[in-house]
C-alpha positions as CSV (number, residue, x, y, z in Angstrom):
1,X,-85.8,-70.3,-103.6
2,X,-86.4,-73.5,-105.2
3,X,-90.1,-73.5,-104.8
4,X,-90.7,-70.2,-106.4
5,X,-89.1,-71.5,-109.1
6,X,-91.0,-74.9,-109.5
7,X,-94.1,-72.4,-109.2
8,X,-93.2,-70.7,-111.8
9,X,-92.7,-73.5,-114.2
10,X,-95.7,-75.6,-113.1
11,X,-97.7,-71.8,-113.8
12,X,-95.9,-71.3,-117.3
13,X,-97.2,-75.3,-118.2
14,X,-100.2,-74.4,-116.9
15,X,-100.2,-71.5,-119.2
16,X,-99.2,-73.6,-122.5
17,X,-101.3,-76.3,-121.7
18,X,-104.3,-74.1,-121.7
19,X,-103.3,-72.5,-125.0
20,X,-102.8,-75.4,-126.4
21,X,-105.9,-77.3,-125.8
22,X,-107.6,-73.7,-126.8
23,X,-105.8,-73.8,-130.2
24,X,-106.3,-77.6,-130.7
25,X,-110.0,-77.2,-130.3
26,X,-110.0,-74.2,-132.9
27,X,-108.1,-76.2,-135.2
28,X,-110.8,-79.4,-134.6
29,X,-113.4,-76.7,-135.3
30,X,-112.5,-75.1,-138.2
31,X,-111.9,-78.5,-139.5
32,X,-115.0,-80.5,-138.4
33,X,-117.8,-77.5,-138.2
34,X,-116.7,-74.6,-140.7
35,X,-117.2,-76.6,-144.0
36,X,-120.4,-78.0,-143.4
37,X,-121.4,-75.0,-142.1
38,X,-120.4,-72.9,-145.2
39,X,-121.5,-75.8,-147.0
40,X,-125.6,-75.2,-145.5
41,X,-125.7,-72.2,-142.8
42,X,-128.5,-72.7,-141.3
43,X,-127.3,-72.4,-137.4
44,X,-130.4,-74.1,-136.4
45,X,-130.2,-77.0,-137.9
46,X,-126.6,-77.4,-137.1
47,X,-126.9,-76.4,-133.6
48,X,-130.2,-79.7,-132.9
49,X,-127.4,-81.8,-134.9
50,X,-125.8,-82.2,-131.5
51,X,-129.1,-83.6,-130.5
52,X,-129.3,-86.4,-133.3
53,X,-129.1,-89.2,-131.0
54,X,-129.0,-90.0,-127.3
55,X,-125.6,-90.2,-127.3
56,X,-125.0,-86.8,-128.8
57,X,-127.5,-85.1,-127.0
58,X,-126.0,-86.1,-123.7
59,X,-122.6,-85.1,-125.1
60,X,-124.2,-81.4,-126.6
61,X,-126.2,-81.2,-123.0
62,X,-123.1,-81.5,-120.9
63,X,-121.2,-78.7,-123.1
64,X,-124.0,-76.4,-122.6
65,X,-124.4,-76.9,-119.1
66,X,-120.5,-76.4,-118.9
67,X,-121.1,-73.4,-120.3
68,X,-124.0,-72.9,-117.5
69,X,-121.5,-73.3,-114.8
70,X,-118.2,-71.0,-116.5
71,X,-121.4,-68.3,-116.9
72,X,-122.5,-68.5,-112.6
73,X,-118.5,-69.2,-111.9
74,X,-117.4,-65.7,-114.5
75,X,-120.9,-63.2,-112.8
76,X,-119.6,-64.8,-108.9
77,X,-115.8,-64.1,-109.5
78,X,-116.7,-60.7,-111.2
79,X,-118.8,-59.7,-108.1
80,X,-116.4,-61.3,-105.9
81,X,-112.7,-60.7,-107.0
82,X,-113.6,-58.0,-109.7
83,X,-112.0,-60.3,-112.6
84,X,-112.8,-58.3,-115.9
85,X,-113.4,-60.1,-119.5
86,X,-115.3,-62.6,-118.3
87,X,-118.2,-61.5,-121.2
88,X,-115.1,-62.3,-123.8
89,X,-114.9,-66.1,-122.4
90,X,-118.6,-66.5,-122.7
91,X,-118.7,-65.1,-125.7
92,X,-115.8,-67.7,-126.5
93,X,-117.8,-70.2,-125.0
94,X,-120.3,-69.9,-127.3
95,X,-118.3,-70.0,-130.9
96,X,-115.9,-71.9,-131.3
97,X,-116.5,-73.5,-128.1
98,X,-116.7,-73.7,-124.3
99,X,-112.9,-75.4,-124.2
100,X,-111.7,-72.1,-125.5
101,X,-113.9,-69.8,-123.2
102,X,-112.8,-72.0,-120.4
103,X,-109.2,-71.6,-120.9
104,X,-109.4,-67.8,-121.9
105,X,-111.6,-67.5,-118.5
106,X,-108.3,-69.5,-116.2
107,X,-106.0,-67.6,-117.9
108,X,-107.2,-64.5,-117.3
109,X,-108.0,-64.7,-113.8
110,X,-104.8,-66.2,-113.2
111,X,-103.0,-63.1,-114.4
112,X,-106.0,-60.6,-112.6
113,X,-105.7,-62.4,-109.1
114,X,-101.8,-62.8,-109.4
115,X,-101.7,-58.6,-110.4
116,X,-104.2,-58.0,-107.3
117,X,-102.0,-60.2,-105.0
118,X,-105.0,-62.6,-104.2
119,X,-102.6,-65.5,-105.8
């Protein structure tokens, strides 16, 4: 009895924690990218400012290959264990950013594989 009940806790942190790094990067976003961007919206040009020196471009490489790997890990678990939404996480992914497709992804298949009794 009282390890169903630390599962559940240590799933509902899980659960915050996720939405809370998901909300905290949205906040950084709109705060960081949406002026500049309404400011000059040319996507472009914002997009190869992640590329402006080595440093940044090995930090904006690493984000889109993150995004790589949540793509292969969304079409394997779809094909695999049938987990729907992935597209939404991706999409996610994309704008405002891979922290919250990554986090939208987890939570999702967490409450898909716990419904199909896979978890």
């Amino acid at each position: 009895m009282a390890i169903a009940r630390t599962e559940s806790v240590s799933e509902k942190l899980f659960r915050r924690l996720l939405l809370l790094v998901a909300l905290g990067f949205c906040v950084v976003f709109a705060v960081l990218i949406i002026p500049p961007l309404l400011a000059n919206p040319d996507i472009v040009a914002a997009a190869a400012g992640g590329f402006v020196n080595p440093f940044a471009a090995g930090y904006a490489t690493d984000v889109i290959l993150c995004w790589v790997v949540l793509a292969i890990w969304v079409i394997f678990e779809r094909q695999r264990y049938q987990i729907r939404g992935g597209w939404l996480a991706l999409l996610l992914g994309v704008v405002p950013g891979v922290a919250v497709g990554f986090a939208l992804y987890l939570l999702m298949r967490q409450r898909q594989l716990k419904g199909s009794g896979i978890v």
